[in-house]
Structure formats: C-alpha cells, structure tokens
N, C-alpha and C positions, 0 to 999 in steps of 0.2 A: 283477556278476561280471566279473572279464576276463574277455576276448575268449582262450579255449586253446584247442589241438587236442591229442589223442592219437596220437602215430604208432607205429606196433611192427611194424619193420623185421624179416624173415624172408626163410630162405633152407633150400634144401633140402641144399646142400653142405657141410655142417660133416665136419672133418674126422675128428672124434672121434663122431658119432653122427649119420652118413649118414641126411637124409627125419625127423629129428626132428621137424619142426614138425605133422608128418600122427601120427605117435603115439599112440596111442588111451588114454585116460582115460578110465572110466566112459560107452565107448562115443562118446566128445567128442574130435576133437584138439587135441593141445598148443597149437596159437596158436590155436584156436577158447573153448579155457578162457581163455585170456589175454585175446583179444576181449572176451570175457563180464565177463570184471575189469573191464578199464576201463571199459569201457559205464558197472559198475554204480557207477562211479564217482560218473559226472553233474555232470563237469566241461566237457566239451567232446565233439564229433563225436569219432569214432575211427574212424581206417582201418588196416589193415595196408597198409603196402608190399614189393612182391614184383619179383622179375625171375619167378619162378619161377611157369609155367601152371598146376602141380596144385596151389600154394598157395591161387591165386586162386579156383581154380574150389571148393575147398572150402571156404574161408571165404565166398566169394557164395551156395552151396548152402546153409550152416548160418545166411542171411539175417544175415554180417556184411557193412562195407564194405572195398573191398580195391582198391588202384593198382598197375599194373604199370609197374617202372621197369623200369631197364638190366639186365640180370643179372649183369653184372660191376662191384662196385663196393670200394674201395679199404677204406670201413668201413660202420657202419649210419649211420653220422652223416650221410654223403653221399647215400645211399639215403632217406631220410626227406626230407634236402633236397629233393633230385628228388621227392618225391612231393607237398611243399608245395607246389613249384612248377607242379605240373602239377594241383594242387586250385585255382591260382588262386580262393582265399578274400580276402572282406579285412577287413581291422582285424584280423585275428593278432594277438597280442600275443607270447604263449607257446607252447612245441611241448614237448609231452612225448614223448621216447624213450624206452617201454619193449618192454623187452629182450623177445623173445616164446618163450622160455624158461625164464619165469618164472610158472607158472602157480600158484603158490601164494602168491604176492607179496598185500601185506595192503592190502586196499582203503582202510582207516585210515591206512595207511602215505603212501597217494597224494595223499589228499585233504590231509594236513598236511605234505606237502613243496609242495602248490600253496599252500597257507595262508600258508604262513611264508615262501614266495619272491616269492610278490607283494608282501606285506607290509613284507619286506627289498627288493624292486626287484634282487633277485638278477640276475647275468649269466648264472651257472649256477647249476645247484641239483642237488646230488645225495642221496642218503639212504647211512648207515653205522649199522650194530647194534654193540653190545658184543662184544668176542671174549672165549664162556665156555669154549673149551676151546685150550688153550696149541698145541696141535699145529696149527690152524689161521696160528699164527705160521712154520711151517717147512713150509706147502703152499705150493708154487708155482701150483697151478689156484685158487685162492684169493686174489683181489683186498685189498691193506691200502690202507687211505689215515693219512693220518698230519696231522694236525690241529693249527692254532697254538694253539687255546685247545685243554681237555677238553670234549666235548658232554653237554649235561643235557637236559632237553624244553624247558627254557627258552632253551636256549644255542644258538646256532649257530657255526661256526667256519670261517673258511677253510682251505680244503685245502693244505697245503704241499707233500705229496707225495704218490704212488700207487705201490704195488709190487706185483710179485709174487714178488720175493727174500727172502729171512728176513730177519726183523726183532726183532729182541729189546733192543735199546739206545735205543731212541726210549719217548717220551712219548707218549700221545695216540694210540692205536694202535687200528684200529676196522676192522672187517669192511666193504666197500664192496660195498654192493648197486647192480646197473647198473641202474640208472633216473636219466635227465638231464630239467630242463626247462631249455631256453633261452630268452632272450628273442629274438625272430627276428633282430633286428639283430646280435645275436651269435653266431646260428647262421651266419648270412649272411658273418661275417666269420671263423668258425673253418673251414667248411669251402673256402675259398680261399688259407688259410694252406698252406703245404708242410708236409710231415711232415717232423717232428723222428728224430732220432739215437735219443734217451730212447725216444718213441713205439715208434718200428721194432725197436729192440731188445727191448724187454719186451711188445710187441702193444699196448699202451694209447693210445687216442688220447686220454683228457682229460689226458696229461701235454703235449701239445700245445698245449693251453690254458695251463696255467702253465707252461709254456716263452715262450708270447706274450705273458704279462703277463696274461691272461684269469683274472679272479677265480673260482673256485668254494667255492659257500658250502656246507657238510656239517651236514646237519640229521638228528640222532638218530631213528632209525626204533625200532620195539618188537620187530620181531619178524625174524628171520632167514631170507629163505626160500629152499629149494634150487633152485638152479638146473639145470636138466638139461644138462648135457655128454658124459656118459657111459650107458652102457647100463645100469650097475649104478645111477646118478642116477635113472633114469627108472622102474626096477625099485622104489627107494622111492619116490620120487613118487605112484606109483600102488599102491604097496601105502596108503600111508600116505591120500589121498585117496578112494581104494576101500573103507578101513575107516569114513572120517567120513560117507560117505553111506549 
C-alpha cells in the first residue's frame, strides 16, 4: 500500500457557524464523527490539525490523534502542511485533506479516490458527484468544478475550472466535494506558491493550483454529502444522522 496520511484541518472560527467542529451528533462531535470516518477508512494514521485548545483537548479525550499548529492560518491547506511537518513521518507519499465538516462523507467515497490517484500517479486528486437538482447551479455556497472530459466510474478528468458563480453554459458540470489528496512534493510546492487573484476573489485555493499549471484529476464519487456551514446544515445533519441510528 502506499505510504498516506489523513489530515482534517479544524478550526473553531468559522464565520458562518461559530464552535462547529464541537457540535454534537448523537452525543459525538462534528470532527470526532469525521475522525471516526477516516480511521474507518484504513488507509493511513489520521490526525486532526488544530490551532485551536478545545479542539484538541476533545478529540484526545474521545482517544482520537490531534497536532496543534498556528491558529492563524491563510487556508486548511497550509494548516495540514504545518502539521505534516511537525508529524516529521517518513516515506509519506500522500496527505489526504479532509474537510472536518464533513461528517457524513462516504467511506467508499475515500477509499476510491486513494485507489484511483495512486493508480493515475495523480498531483492532486479530488472527488465531484452528479448535480441532480439544477438550483444547486445558481448557489454560490456551493462549489462547481467543471471538467475537460465528462466523469463515469471509469473516467477520470482533469479539472479545468472551480466556481462558485452560476454556471449554466459549460459542459461537464459536477458538484465538487472538499476532500484533496496530494502527493507531498506537490503539497510542498502549492503551499509556497502566492495566492492568486482567481483564489482571493472566489475564496478557493485549488484555483491556485490550476492557475500554477498544477494538474488536478476529478474522480466521480457516488454519493453527495452535506456539508455543515450553516446552522440550519447542521439542524439536517443531525436530524438526518439521528434517524439512521
């Protein structure tokens, strides 16, 4: 198996749902359910990384692993760096960034974007579902990525663009769920790069990447899952999670 780690950068300052990551789910916090995903992965070690002390201390409490970086950090991208770096591991090959907001993200989901990006020798690797309902074309809290070929389970494609402006005259048009794995030497060279114009304006750092010429490969994922950013997100999440258990 290659040599991967899981990282799942967390921060208690969001500006839209202030202390999300402590959240309680069937008695669990929001990054404590996400820990638990990757774990159950069984791809590689998993830590969250934190600037932030009551992250730390609850995810060590619920016997996850957990790094304390800077508190102040420009993206998550940078924040996982720092916590690579201070895991000094070695033979890395891979870092998975996942989002730690994501606690309903499909374990299936993970394991075949590690599959298919070692396979491909991917630079980046992210995951995109189907967009089935059209109104997700004209939200702006809602990530597109927009793809040179169409994606099938067979197909992979590279990303051409990332938006969060409406988009209705492109081809290739796919729901972009945040989860990245990098190959280290490419994390190592994205997050030294300056931020872009593109980036800063729409909040996106992997347009950063295809602004550097940095290739990202978009591999079909199955299932769609919500991401908590708002209060009324978190209100489903946990209805919806509270009823499968």
């Amino acid at each position: 198996m290659t040599k991967t780690i899981i990282l799942i950068p967390s921060r208690l300052a969001a500006t839209r749902l202030p202390n999300k990551p402590l959240l309680k789910i069937n008695g669990l916090s929001i990054i404590n359910h996400v820990f638990k995903k990757a774990k159950s992965v069984e791809i590689g070690d998993v830590f969250v990384a934190t600037g932030d002390k009551e992250i730390f201390k609850e995810v060590n409490e619920n016997g996850g692993s957990c790094i304390i970086t800077e508190k102040e950090h420009q993206t998550g991208t940078d924040r996982i760096f720092e916590a690579y770096q201070k895991l000094k591991l070695n033979n890395i090959e891979y870092i998975i960034n996942l989002q730690g907001d994501e606690p309903m993200i499909d374990i299936n989901d993970i394991k075949n974007l590690y599959n298919k990006a070692v396979k491909k020798k991917s630079e980046i690797a992210t995951l995109a579902c189907k967009i089935t309902d059209q109104k997700m074309l004209n939200n702006n809290n809602i990530v597109k990525v927009i793809t040179e070929e169409p994606l099938s389970i067979n197909n992979i494609s590279k990303a051409k663009n990332f938006s969060r402006k409406i988009l209705s005259n492109n081809k290739n048009i796919y729901h972009h769920i945040g989860i990245y794995m990098y190959k280290v030497s490419i994390l190592e060279k994205f997050v030294n790069l300056k931020q872009t114009e593109k980036e800063i304006a729409q909040k996106l750092e992997q347009l950063r990447a295809l602004d550097k010429n940095i290739s990202i490969d978009v591999i079909l994922a199955n299932s769609s899952p919500i991401g908590v950013d708002t209060n009324e997100d978190y209100l489903e999440i946990k209805k919806i999670m509270e009823y499968k258990n």
